[in-house]
GUROVO-60708 format. One record per residue (C-alpha): z negated, y, x. Coordinates in steps of 0.001 Angstrom, whole numbers, plus 500000, padded with zeros to 6 digits. Layout:
<atoms>
<atom><zz>Z</zz><yy>Y</yy><xx>X</xx></atom>
...
</atoms>
This chain:
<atoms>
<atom><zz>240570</zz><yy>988688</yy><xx>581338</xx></atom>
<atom><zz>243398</zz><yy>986588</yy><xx>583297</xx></atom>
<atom><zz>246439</zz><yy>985666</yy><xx>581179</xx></atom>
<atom><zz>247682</zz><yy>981596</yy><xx>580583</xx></atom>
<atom><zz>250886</zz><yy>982083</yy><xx>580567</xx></atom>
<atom><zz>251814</zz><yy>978741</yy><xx>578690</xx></atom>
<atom><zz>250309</zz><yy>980506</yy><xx>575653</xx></atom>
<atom><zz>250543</zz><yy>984452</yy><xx>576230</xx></atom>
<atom><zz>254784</zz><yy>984287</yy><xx>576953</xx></atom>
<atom><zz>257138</zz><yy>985136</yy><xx>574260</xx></atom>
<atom><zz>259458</zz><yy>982520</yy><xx>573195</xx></atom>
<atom><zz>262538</zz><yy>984552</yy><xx>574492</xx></atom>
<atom><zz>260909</zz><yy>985330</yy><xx>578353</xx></atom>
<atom><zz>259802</zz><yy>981820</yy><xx>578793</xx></atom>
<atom><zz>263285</zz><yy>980607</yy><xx>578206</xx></atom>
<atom><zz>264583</zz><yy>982905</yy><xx>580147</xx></atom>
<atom><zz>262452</zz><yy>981800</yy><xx>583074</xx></atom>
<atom><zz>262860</zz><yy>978159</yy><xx>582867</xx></atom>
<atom><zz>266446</zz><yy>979095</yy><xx>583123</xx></atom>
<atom><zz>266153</zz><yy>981070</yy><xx>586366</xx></atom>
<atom><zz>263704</zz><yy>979386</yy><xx>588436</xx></atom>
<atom><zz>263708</zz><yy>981972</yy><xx>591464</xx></atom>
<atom><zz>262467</zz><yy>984182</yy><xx>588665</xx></atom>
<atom><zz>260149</zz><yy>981928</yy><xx>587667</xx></atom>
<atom><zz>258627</zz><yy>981675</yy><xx>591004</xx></atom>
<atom><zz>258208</zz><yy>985020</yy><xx>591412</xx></atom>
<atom><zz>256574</zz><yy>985481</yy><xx>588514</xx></atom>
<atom><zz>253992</zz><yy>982818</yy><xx>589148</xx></atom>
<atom><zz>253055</zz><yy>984504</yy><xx>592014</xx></atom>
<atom><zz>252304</zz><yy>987755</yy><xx>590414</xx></atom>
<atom><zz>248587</zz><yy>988776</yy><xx>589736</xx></atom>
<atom><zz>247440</zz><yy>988722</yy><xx>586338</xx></atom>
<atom><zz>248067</zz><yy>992665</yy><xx>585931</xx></atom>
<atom><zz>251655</zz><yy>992274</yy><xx>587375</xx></atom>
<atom><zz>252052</zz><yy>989602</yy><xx>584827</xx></atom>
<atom><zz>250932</zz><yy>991203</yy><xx>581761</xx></atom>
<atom><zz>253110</zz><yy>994014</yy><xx>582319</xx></atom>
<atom><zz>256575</zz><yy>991756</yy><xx>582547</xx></atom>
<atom><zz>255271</zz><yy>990458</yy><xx>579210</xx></atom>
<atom><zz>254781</zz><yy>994229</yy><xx>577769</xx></atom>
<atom><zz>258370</zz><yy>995090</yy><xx>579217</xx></atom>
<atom><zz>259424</zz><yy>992336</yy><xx>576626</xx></atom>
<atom><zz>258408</zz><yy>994538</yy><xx>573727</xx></atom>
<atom><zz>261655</zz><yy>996669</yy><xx>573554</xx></atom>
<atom><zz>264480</zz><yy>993690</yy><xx>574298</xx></atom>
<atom><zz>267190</zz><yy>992465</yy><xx>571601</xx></atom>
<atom><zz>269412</zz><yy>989928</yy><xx>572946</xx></atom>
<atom><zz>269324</zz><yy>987169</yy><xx>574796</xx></atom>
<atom><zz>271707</zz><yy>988876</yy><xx>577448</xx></atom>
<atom><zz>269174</zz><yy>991321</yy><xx>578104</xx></atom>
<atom><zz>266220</zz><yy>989348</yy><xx>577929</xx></atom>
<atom><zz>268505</zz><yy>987573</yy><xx>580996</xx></atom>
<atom><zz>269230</zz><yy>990295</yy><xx>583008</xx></atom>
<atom><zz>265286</zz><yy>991535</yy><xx>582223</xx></atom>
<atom><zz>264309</zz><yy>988381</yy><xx>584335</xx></atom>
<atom><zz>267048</zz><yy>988262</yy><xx>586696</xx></atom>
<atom><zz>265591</zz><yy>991598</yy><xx>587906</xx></atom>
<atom><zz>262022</zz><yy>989865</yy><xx>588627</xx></atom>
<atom><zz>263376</zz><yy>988654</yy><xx>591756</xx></atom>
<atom><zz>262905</zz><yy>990782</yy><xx>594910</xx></atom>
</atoms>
């Protein structure tokens, strides 16, 4: 089953994306799978900081 983002993301990830946008792009061009498992690597985050530097590492 594919993932819609606009209702899948937590809160914290999809503000975090909106404010980096070359993170945002990458992660719009990730498959379903690849997208689903940024959203399980959410699971363990605490801060905003980290949430941050979580997305800032989507970029390759």
């Amino acid at each position: 089953m594919e993932m819609d983002p606009m209702r899948e993301l937590p809160m914290g990830l999809g503000l975090a994306l909106c404010a980096n946008q070359q993170a945002a792009a990458c992660f719009e061009r990730m498959s379903p799978e690849e997208q689903r498992q940024v959203v399980e690597g959410t699971h363990a985050i605490q801060s905003p900081a980290e949430m941050r530097a979580y997305v800032a590492s989507l970029v390759r």
